[in-house]
Residue, then its C-alpha position, 0 to 999 in steps of 0.5 A: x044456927x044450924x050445924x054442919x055434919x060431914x062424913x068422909x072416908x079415912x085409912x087409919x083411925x089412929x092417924x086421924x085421932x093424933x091428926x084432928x086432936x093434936x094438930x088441929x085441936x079438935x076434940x074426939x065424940x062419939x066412936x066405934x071400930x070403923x069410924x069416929x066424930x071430932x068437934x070440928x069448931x063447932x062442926x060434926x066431923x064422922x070419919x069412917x074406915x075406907x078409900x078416900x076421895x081422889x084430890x086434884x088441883x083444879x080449882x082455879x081461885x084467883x092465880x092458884x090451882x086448889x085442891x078438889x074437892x075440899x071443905x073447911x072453915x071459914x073463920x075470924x082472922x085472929x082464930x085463923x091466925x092462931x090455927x095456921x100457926x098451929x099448923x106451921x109448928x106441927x110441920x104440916x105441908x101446905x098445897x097453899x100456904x098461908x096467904x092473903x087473897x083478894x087483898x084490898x077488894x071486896x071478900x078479902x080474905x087469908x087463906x091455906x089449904x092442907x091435907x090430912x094424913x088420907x089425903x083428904x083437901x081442907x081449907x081454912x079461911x080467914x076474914x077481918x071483917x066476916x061481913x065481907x063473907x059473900x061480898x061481891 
C-alpha cells in the first residue's frame, strides 16, 4: 500500500486548521508557522502559506462541468455517505452537490464536489462496489 502526499497552497492557516478538523474531521500532524499535515483518511495533506491555484469549471464528466483542477478521495459508499452528511450539516456549499453518476453502468459512483476556505476543488467519491473503481 503506498500513500499519497499532496502540498498546495492555502491563505489562512486557521481557516484551514477549523476547515480540515472540524468540517472534514481530519486530524492536525506535524506544523510550523507557514505551512501544516492533516491526515486526510489516510493521506498526507501539507498545506503552505500562499496564493492557491485558480479553479474553473471546465471539466466535463457526464452532463456537469467540474472544478479544475481537483483532487480528493475515492471511498466506500457508507464512508462517503457519512462524509457528505457531514458536510451538509456544516453548511458547506456544494459546486456538485451530492449525487449518483453513472447509475446503473459500469463505475457507477456517488459524487460532490466542494472547495475549501482558499478556494481550493476537492471531490469526494463514492462506490457500492470499489471493484467497479476503473470499470469501463
Amino acid at each position: 500500500m503506498a500513500l499519497f502526499h499532496y502540498a498546495y497552497h492555502v491563505t489562512s492557516l486557521a481557516e484551514t486548521r477549523d476547515f480540515y478538523t472540524r468540517v472534514l474531521g481530519c486530524k492536525e500532524g506535524r506544523h510550523t508557522e507557514t505551512w501544516v499535515d492533516f491526515d486526510f483518511y489516510g493521506h498526507q495533506l501539507s498545506l503552505h502559506l500562499g496564493t492557491p491555484s485558480p479553479t474553473n469549471n471546465t471539466g466535463k464528466v457526464g452532463d456537469h462541468l467540474v472544478p479544475m483542477p481537483h483532487f480528493g478521495l475515492i471511498l466506500a459508499y457508507e464512508d462517503w455517505r457519512n462524509i457528505a452528511d457531514r458536510l451538509e450539516g456544516a453548511g458547506v456549499t456544494f459546486d456538485l452537490a451530492p449525487s449518483v453518476r453513472f447509475a446503473g453502468e459500469a463505475g457507477e459512483q456517488w459524487t460532490l464536489f466542494f472547495k475549501d476556505p482558499s478556494g481550493n476543488a476537492i471531490e469526494l467519491k463514492g462506490f457500492k462496489d470499489l471493484t467497479q473503481v476503473y470499470a469501463s
